[in-house]
C-alpha positions as CSV (number, residue, x, y, z in Angstrom):
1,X,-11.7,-11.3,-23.7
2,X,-12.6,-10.2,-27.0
3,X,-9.8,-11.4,-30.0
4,X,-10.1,-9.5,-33.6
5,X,-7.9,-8.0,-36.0
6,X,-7.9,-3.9,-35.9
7,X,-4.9,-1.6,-35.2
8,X,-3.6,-1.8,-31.7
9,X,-4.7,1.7,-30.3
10,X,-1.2,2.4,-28.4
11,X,1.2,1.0,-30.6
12,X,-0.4,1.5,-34.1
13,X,0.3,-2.1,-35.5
14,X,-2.2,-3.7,-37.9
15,X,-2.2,-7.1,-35.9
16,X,-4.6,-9.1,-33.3
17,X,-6.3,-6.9,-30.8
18,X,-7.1,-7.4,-27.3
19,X,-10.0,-5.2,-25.9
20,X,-9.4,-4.4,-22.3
21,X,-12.0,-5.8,-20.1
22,X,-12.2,-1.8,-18.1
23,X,-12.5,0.4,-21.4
24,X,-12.8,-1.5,-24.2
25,X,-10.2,-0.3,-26.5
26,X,-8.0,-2.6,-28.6
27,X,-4.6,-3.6,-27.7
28,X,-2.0,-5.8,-29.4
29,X,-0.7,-8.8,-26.9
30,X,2.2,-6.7,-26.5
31,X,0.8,-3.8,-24.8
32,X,-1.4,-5.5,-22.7
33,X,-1.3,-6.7,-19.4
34,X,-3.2,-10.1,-18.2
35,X,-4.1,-10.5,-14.8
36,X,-4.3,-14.6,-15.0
37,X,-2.5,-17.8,-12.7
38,X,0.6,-17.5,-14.3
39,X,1.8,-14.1,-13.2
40,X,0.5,-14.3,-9.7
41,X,1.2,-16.9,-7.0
42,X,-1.6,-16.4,-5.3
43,X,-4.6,-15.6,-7.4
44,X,-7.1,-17.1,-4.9
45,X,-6.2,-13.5,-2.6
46,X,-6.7,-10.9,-5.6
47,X,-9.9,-8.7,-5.6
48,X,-12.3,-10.4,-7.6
49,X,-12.6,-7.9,-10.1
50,X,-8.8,-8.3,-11.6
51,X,-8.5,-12.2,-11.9
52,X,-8.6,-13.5,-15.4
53,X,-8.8,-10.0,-16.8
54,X,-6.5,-7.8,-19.2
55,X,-6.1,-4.2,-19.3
56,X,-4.9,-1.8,-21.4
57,X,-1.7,0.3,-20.6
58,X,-3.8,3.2,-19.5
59,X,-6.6,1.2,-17.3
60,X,-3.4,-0.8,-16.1
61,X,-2.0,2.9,-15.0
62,X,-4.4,4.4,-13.8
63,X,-6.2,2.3,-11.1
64,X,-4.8,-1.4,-11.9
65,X,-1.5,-1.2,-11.1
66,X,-2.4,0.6,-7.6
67,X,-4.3,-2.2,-6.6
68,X,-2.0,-4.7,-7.4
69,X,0.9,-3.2,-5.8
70,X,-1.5,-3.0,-2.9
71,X,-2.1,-6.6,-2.8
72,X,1.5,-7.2,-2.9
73,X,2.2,-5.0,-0.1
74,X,-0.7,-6.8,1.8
75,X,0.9,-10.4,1.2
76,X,4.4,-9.4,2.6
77,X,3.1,-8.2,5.7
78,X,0.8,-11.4,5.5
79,X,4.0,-13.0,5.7
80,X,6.0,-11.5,8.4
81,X,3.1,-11.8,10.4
82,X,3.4,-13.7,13.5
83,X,1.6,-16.8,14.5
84,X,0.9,-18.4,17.6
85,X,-0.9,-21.9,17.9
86,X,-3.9,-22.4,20.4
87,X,-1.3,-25.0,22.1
88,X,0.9,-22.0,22.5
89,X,-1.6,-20.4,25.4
90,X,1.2,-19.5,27.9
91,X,3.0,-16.8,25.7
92,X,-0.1,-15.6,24.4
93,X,-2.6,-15.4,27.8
94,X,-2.0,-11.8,28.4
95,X,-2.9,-10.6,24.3
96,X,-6.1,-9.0,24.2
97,X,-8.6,-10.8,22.1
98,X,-10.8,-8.3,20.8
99,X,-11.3,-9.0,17.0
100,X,-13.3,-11.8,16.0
101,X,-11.9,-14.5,14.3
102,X,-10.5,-14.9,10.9
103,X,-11.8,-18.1,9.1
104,X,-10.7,-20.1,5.6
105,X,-12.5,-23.1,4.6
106,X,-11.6,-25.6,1.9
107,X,-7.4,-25.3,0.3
108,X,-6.0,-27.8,-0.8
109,X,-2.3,-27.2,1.1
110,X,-1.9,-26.2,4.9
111,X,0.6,-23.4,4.0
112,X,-1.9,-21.6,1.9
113,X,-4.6,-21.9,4.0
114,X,-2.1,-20.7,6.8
115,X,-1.3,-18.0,4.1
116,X,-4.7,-16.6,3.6
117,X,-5.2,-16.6,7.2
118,X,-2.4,-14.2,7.4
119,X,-3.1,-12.0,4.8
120,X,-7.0,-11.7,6.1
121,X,-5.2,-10.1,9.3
122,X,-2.8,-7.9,7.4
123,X,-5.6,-6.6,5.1
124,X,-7.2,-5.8,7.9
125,X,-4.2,-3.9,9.9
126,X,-2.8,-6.4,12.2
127,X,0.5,-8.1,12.8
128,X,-0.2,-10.9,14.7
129,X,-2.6,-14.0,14.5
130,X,-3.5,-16.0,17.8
131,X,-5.0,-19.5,18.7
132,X,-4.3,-20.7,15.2
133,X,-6.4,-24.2,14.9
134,X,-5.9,-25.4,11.1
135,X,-7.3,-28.8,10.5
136,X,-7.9,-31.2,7.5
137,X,-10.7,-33.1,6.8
138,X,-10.5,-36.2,4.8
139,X,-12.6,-35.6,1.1
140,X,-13.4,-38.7,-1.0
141,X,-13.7,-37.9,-4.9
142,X,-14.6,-39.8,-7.7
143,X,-14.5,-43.6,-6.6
144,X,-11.5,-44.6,-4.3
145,X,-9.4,-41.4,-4.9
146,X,-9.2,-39.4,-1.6
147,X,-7.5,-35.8,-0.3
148,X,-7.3,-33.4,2.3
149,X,-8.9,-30.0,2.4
150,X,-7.8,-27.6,5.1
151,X,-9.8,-24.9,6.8
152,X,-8.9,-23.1,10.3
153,X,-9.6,-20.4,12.2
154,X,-7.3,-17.8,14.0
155,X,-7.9,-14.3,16.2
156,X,-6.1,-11.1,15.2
157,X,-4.3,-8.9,17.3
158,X,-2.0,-5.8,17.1
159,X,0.9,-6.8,19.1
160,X,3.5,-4.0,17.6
161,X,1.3,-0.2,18.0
């Protein structure tokens, strides 16, 4: 991000510009849009290209916006997907296993690992994730402080066609 003080290319007001990380044209703070932690929830799931970045109003229009309101359609379905445990075989034992399995390694919180699991098998078409096996693993840091990290595995299926 590139800060210097030029007229702001879609508003015409002499104050500090912004260039946009796509085109490089200068934008005030008020016609830009930032892509960073604190408008999105879940930054670790955005394409790689978008986090940390700001756009101008006609990047953001033209291809930005799409893909974010992609990734947001993507992370609802991730949550309404339904999730059955490996200790859960007898409702699951006639689901076809077909797809290879989903993995996340190394999140902080069992929810978003569980999360990220989810949306893996919604980006990738499917409504349903089988023998879910989430576990934590014990990580010491600096001198006596400890936490947990959380990685798992699960198998995606299409239950609803």
């Amino acid at each position: 991000m590139i800060i210097e003080k030029t007229i702001c290319f879609f508003c015409s007001k002499n104050k500090t510009a912004i260039c946009c990380d796509a085109c490089k044209l200068a934008s005030c703070k008020h016609c830009s849009y930032f892509i960073d932690k604190d408008n999105f929830e879940f930054m670790s799931m955005l394409p790689k290209k978008l986090i940390n970045k700001t756009f101008c109003p006609d990047c953001y229009s033209k291809g930005i916006n799409k893909e974010i309101d992609e990734f947001h359609d993507i992370l609802r379905r991730a949550k309404a997907v339904n999730v059955y445990s490996k200790k859960q075989g007898t409702e699951t034992r006639f689901f076809r296993r077909i797809e290879k399995p989903v993995k996340v390694e190394n999140y902080d919180d069992r929810n978003e690992a569980l999360l990220h699991l989810t949306f893996l098998a919604a980006q990738k078409g499917f409504d349903t994730v089988v023998d879910l096996d989430l576990k934590s693993k014990k990580v010491n840091l600096d001198g006596n402080y400890k936490k947990l990290v959380w990685s798992g595995t699960a198998v995606p299926i299409k239950v609803n066609a």
